[in-house]
Gaussian input, Z-matrix of N, CA and C with variables (Angstrom, degrees):
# hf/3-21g

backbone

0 1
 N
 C     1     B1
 C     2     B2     1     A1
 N     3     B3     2     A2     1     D1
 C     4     B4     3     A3     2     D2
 C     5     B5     4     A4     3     D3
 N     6     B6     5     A5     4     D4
 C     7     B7     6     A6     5     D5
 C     8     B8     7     A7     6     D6
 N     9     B9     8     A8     7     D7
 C    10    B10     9     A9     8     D8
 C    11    B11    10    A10     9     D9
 N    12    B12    11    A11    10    D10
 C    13    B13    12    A12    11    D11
 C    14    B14    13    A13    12    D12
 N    15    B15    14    A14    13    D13
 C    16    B16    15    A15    14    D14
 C    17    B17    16    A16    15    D15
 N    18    B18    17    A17    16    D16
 C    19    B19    18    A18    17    D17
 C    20    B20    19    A19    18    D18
 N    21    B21    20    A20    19    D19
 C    22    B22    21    A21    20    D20
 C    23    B23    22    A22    21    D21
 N    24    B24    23    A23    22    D22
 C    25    B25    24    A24    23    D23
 C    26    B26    25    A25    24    D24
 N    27    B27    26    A26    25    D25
 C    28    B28    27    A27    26    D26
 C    29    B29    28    A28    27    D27
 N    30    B30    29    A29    28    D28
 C    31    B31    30    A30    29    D29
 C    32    B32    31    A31    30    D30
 N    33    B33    32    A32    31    D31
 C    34    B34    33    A33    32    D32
 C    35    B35    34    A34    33    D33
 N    36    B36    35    A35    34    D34
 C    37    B37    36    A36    35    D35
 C    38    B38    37    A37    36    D36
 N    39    B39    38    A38    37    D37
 C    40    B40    39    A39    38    D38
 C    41    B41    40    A40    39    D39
 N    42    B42    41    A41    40    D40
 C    43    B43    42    A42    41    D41
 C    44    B44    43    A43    42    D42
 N    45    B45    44    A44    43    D43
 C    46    B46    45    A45    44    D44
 C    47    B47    46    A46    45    D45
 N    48    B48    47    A47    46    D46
 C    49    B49    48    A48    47    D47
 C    50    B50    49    A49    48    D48
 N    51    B51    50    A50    49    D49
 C    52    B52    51    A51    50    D50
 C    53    B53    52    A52    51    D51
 N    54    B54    53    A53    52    D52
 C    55    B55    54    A54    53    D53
 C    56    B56    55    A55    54    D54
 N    57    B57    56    A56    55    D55
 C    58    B58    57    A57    56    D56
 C    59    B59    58    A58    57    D57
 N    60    B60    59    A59    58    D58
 C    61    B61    60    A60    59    D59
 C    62    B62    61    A61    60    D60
 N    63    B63    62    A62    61    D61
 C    64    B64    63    A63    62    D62
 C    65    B65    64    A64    63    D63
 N    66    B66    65    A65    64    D64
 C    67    B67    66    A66    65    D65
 C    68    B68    67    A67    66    D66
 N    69    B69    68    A68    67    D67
 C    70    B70    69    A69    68    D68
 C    71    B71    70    A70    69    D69
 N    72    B72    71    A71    70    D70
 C    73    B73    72    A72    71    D71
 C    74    B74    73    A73    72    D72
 N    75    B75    74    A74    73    D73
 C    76    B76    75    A75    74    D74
 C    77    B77    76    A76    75    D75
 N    78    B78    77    A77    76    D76
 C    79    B79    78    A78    77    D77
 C    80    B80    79    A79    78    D78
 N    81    B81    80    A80    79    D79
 C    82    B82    81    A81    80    D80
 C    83    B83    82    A82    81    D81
 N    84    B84    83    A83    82    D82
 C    85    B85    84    A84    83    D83
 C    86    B86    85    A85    84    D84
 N    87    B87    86    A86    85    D85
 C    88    B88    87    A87    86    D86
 C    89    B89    88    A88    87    D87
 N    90    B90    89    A89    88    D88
 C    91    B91    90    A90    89    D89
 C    92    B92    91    A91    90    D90
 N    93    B93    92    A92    91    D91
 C    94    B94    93    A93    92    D92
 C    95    B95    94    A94    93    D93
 N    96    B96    95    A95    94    D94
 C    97    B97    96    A96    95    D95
 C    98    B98    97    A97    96    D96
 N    99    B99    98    A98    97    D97
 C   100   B100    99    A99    98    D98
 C   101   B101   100   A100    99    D99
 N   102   B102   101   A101   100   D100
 C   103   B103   102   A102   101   D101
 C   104   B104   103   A103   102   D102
 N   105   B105   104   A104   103   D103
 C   106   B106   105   A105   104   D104
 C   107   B107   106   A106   105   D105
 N   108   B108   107   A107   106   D106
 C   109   B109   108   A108   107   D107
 C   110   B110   109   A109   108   D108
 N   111   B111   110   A110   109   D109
 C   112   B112   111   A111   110   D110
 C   113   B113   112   A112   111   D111
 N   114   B114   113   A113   112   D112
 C   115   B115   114   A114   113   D113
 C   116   B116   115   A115   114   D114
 N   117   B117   116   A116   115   D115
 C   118   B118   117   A117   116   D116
 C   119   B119   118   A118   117   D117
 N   120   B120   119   A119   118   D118
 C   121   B121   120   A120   119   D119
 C   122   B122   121   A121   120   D120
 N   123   B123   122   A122   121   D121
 C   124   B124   123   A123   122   D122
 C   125   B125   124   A124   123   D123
 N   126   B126   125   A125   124   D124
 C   127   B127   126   A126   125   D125
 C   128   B128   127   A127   126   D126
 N   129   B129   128   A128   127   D127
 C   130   B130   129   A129   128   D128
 C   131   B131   130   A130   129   D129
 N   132   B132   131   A131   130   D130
 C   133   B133   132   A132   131   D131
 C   134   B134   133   A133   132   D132
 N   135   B135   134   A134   133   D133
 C   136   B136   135   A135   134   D134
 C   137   B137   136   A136   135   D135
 N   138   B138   137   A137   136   D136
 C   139   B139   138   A138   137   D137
 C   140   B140   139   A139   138   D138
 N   141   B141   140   A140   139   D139
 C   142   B142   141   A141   140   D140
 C   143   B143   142   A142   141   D141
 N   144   B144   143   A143   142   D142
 C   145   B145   144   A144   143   D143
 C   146   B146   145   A145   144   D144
 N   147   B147   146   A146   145   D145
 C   148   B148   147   A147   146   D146
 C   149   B149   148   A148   147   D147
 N   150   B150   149   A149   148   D148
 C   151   B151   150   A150   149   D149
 C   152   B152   151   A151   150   D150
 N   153   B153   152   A152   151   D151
 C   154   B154   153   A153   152   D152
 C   155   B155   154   A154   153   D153
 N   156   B156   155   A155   154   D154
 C   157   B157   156   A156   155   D155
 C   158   B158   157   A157   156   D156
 N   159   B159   158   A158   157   D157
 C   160   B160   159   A159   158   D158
 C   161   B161   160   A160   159   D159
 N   162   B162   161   A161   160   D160
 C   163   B163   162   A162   161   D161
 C   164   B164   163   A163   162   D162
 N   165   B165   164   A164   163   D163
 C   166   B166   165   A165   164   D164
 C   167   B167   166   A166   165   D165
 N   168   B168   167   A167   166   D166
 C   169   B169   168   A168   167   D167
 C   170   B170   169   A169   168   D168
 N   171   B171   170   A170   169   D169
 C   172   B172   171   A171   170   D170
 C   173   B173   172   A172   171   D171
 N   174   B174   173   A173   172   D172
 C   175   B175   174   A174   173   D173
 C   176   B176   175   A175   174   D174
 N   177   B177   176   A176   175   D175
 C   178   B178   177   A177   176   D176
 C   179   B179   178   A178   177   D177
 N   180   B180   179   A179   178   D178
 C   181   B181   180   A180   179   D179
 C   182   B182   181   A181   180   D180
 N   183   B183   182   A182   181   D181
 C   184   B184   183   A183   182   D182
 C   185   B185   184   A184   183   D183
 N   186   B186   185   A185   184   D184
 C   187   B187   186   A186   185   D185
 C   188   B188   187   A187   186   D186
 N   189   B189   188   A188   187   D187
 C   190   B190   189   A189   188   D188
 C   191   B191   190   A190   189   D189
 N   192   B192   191   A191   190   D190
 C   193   B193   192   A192   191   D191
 C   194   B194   193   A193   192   D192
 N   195   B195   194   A194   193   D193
 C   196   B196   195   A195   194   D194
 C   197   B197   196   A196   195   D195
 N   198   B198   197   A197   196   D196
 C   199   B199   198   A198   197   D197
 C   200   B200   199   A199   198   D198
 N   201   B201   200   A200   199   D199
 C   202   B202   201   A201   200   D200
 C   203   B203   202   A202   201   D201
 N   204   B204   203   A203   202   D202
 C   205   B205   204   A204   203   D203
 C   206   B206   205   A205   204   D204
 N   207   B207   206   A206   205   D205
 C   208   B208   207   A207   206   D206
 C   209   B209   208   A208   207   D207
 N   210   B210   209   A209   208   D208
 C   211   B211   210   A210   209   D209
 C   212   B212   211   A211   210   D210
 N   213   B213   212   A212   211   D211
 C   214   B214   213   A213   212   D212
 C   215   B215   214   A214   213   D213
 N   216   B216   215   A215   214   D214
 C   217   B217   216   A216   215   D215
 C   218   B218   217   A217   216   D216
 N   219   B219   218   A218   217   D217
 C   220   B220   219   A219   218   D218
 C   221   B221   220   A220   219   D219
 N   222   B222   221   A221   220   D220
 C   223   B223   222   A222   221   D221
 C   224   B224   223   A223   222   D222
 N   225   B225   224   A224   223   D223
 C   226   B226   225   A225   224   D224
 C   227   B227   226   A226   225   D225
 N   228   B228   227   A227   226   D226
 C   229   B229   228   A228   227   D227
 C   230   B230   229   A229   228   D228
 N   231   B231   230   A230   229   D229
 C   232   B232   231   A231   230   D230
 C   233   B233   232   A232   231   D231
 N   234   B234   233   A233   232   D232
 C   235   B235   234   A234   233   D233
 C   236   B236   235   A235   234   D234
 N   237   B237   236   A236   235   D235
 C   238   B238   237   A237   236   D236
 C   239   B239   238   A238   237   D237
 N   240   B240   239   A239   238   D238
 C   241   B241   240   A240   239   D239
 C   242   B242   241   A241   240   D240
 N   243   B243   242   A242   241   D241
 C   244   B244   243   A243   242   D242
 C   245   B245   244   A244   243   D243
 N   246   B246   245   A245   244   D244
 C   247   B247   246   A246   245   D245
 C   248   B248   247   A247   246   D246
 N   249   B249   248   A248   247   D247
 C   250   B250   249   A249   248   D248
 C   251   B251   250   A250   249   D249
 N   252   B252   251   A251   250   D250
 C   253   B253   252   A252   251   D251
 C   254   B254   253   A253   252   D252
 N   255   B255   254   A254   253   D253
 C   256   B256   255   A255   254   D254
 C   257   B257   256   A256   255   D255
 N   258   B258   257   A257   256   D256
 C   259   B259   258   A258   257   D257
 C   260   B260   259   A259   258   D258
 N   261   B261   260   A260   259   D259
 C   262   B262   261   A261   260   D260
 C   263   B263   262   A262   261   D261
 N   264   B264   263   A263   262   D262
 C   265   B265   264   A264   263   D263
 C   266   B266   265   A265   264   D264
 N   267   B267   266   A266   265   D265
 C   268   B268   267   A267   266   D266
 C   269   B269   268   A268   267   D267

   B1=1.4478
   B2=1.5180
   B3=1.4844
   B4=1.8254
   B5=1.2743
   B6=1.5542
   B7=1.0180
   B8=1.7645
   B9=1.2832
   B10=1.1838
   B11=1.8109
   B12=1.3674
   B13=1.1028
   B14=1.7149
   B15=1.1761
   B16=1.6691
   B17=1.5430
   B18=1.3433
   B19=1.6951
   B20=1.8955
   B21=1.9164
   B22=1.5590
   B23=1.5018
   B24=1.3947
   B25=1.4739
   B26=1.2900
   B27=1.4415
   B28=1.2110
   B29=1.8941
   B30=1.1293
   B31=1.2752
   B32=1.1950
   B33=1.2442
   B34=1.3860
   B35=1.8945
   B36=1.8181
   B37=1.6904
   B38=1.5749
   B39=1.1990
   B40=1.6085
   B41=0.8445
   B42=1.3456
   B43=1.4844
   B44=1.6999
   B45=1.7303
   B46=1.7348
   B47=1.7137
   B48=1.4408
   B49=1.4748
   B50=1.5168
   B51=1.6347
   B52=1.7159
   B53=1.6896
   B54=1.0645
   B55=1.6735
   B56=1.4701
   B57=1.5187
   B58=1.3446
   B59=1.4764
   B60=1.3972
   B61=1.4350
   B62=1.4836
   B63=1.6241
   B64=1.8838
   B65=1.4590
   B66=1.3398
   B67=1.5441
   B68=1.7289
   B69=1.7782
   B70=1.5495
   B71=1.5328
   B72=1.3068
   B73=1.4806
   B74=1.5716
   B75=1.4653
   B76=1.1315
   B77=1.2942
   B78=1.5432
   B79=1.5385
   B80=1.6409
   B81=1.6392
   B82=1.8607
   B83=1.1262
   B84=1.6078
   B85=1.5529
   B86=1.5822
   B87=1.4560
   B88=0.9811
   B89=2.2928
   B90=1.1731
   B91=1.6272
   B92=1.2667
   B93=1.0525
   B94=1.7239
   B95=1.2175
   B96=1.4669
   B97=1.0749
   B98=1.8420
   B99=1.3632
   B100=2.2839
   B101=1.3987
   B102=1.3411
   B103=0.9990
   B104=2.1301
   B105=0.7927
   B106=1.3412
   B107=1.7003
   B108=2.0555
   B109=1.4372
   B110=1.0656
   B111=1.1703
   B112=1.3205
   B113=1.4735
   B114=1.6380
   B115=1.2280
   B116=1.4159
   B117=0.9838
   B118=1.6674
   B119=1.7719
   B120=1.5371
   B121=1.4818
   B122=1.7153
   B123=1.0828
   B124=1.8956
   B125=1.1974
   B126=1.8556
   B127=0.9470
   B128=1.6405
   B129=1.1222
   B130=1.1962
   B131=1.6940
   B132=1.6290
   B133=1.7016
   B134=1.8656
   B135=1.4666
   B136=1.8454
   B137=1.3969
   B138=1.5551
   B139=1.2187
   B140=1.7693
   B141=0.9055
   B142=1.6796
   B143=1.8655
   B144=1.3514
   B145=1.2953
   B146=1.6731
   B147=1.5348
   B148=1.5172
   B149=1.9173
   B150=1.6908
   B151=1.7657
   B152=1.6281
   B153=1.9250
   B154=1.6134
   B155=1.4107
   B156=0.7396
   B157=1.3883
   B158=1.8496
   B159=1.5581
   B160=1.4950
   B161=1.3823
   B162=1.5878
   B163=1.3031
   B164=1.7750
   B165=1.2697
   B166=1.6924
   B167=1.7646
   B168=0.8134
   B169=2.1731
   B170=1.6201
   B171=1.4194
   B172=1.4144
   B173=1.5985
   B174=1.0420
   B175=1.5123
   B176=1.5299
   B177=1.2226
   B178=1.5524
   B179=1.3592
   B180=1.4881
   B181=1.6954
   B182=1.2882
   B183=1.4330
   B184=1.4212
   B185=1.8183
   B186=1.1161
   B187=2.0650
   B188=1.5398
   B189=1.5410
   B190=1.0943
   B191=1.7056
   B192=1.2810
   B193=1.9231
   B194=1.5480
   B195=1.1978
   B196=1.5239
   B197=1.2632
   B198=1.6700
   B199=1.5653
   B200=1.2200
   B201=1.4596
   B202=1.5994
   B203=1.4491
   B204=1.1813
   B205=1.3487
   B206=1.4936
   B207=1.1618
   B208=2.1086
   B209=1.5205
   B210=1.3306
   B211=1.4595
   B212=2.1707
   B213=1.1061
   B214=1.7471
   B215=1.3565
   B216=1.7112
   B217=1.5409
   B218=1.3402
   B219=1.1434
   B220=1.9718
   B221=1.5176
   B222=1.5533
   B223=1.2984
   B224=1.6649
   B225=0.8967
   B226=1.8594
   B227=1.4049
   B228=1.3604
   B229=1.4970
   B230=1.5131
   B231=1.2945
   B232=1.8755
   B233=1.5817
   B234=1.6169
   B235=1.2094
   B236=1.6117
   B237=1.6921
   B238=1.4262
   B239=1.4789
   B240=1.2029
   B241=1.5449
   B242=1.5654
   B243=1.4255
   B244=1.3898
   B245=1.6257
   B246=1.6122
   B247=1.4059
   B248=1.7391
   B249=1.2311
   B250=2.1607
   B251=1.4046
   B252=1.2908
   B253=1.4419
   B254=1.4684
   B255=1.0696
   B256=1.5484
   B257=1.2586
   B258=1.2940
   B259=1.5683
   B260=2.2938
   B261=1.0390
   B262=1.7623
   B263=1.7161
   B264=1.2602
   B265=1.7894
   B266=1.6776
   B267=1.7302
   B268=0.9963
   B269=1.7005
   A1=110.85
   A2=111.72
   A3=105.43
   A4=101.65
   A5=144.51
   A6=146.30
   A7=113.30
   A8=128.91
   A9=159.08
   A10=103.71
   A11=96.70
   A12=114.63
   A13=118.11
   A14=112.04
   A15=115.78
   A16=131.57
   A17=95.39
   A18=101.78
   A19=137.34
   A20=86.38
   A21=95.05
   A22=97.84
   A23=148.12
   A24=147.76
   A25=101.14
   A26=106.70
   A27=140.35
   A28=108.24
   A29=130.81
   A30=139.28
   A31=101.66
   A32=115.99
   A33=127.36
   A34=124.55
   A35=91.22
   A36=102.76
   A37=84.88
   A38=127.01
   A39=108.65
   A40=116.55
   A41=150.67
   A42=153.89
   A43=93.02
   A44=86.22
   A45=93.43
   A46=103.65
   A47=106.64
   A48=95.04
   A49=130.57
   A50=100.45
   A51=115.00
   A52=99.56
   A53=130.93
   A54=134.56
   A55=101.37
   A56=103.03
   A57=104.91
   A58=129.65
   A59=99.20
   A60=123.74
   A61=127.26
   A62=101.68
   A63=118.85
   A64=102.01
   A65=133.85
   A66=121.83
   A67=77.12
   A68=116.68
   A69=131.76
   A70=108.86
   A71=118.38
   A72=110.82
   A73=143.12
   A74=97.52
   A75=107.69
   A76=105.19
   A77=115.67
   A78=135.43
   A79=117.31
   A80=93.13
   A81=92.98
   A82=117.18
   A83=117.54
   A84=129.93
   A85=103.08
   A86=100.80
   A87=92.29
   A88=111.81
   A89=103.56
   A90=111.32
   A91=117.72
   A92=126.69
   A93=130.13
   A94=124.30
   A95=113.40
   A96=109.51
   A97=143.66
   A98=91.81
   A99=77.38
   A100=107.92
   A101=141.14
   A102=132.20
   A103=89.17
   A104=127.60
   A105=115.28
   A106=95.77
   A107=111.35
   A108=91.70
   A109=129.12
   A110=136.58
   A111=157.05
   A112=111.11
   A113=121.21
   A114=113.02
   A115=115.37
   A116=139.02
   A117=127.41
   A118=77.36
   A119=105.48
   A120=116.83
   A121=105.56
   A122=135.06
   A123=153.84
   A124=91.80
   A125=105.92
   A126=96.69
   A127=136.04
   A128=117.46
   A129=154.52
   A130=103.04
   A131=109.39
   A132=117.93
   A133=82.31
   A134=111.63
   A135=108.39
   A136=94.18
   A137=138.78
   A138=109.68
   A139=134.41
   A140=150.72
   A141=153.23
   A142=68.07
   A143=116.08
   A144=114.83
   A145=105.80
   A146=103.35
   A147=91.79
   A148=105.21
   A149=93.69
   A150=98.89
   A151=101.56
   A152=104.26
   A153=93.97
   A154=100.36
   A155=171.19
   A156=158.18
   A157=77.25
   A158=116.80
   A159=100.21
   A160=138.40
   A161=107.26
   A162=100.08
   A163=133.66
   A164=90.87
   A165=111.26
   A166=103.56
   A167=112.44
   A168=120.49
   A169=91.31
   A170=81.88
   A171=100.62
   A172=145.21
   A173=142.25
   A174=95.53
   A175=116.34
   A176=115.64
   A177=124.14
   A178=96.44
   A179=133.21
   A180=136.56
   A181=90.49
   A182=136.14
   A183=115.96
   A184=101.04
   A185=114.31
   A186=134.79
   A187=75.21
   A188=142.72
   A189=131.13
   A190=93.34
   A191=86.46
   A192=90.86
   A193=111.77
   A194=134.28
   A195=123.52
   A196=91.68
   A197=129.20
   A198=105.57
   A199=130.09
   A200=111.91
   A201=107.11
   A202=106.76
   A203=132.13
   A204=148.91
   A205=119.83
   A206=89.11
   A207=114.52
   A208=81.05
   A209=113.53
   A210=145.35
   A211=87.00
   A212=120.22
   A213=134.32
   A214=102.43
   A215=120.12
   A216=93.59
   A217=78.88
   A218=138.88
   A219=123.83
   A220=112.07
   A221=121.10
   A222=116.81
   A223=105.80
   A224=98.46
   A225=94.85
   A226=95.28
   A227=153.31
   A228=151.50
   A229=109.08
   A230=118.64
   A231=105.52
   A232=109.28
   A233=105.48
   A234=89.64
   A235=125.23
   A236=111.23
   A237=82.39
   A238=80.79
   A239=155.91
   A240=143.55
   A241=113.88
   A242=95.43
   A243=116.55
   A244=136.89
   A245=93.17
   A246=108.49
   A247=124.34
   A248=88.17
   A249=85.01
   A250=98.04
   A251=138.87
   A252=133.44
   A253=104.46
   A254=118.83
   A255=113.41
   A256=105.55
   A257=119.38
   A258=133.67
   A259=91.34
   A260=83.86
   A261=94.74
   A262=102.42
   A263=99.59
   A264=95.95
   A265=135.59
   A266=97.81
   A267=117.60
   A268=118.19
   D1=-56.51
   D2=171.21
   D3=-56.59
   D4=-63.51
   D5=-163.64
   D6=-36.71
   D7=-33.25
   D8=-161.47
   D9=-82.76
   D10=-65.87
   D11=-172.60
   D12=-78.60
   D13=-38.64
   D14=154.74
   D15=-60.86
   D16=-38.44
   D17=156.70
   D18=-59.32
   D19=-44.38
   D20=173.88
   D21=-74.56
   D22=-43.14
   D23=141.88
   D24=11.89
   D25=-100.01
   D26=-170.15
   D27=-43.61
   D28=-23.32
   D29=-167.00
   D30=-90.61
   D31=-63.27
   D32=-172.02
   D33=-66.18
   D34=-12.31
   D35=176.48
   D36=-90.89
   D37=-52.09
   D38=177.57
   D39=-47.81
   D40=-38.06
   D41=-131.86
   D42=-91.25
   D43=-56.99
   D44=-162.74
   D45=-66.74
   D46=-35.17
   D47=175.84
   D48=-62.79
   D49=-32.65
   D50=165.36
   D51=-48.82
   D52=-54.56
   D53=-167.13
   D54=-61.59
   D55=-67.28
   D56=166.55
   D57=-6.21
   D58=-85.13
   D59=171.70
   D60=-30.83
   D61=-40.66
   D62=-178.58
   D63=-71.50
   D64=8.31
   D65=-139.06
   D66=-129.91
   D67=100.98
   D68=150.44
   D69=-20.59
   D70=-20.64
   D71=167.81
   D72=-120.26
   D73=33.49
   D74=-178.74
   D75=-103.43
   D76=165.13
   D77=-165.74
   D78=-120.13
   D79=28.23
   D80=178.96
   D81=-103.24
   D82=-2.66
   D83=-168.07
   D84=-161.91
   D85=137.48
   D86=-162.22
   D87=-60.34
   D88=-28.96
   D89=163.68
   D90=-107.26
   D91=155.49
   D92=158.16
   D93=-64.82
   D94=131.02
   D95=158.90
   D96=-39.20
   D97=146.25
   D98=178.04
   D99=-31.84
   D100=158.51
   D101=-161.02
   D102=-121.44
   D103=-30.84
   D104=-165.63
   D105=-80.01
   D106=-55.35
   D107=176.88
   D108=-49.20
   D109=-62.97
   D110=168.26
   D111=-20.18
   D112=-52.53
   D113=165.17
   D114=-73.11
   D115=24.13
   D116=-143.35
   D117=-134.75
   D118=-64.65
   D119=-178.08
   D120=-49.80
   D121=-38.75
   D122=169.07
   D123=-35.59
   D124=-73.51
   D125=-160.03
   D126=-70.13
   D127=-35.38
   D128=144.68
   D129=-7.52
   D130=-63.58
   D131=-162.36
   D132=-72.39
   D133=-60.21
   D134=-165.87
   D135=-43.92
   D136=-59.82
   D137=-174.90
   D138=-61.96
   D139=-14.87
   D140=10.05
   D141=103.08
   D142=-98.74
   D143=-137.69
   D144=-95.78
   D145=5.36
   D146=170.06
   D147=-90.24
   D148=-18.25
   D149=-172.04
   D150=-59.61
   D151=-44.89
   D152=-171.35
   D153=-83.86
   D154=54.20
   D155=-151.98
   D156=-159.48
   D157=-73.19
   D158=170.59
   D159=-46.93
   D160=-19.20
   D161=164.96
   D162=-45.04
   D163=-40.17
   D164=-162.63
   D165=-101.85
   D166=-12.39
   D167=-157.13
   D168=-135.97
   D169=157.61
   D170=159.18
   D171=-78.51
   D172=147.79
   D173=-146.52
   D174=-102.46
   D175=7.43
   D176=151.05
   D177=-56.14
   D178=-56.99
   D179=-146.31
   D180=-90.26
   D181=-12.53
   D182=-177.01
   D183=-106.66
   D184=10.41
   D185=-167.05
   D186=-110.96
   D187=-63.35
   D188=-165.55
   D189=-63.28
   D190=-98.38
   D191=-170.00
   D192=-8.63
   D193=-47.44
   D194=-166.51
   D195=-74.86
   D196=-60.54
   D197=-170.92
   D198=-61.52
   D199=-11.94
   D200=174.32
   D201=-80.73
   D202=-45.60
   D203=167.94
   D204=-27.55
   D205=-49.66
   D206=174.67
   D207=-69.33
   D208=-102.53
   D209=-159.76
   D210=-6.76
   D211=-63.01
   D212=-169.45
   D213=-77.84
   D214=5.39
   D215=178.39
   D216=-128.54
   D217=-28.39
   D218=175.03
   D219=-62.02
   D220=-26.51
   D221=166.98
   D222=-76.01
   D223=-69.82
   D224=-160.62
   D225=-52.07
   D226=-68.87
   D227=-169.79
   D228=-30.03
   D229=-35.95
   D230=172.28
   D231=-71.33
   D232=-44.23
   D233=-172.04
   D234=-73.71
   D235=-15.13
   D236=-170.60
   D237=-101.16
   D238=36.50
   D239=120.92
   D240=-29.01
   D241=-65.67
   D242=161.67
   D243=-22.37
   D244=-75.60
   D245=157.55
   D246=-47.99
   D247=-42.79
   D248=-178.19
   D249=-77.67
   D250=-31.88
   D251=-174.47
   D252=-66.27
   D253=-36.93
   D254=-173.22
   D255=-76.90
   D256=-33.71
   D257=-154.28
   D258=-83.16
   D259=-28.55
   D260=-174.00
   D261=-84.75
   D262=-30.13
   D263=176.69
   D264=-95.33
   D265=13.78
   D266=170.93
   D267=-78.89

């Protein structure tokens, strides 16, 4: 059951970071990734992690959990882009 649920976790922080990544304004590389694979591959892992995430939850509770999950990793991911860029331009 954790096993399930740390994985769909884990999928869905890739996913968002794959999206992440396609976005001309992020600060983790110095360019973006292709922007269609990259979203394509995103999307791909979120589905990936809503399947395991249903393994273990219900699937309203596993529709919640991923959007809150997303929702806390599209905020924090600019900023600590952010943070390592500054931390790199010292």
């Amino acid at each position: 059951m954790l096993a399930w649920l740390l994985s769909g976790l884990l999928l869905a922080l890739a996913g968002s970071f794959a999206i992440h990544l396609a976005s001309p304004h992020q600060r983790w590389r110095a360019s973006a990734l292709a922007a269609r694979p990259a979203r394509q591959a995103g999307a791909a892992l979120l589905v990936a992690a809503l399947i395991a995430l249903g393994q273990t939850l219900h699937s309203v509770v596993a529709i919640f959990v991923l959007l809150t999950w997303l929702m806390l990793a599209f905020v924090l991911l600019p900023y600590l882009g952010a943070l390592i860029a500054r931390k790199e331009s010292r």
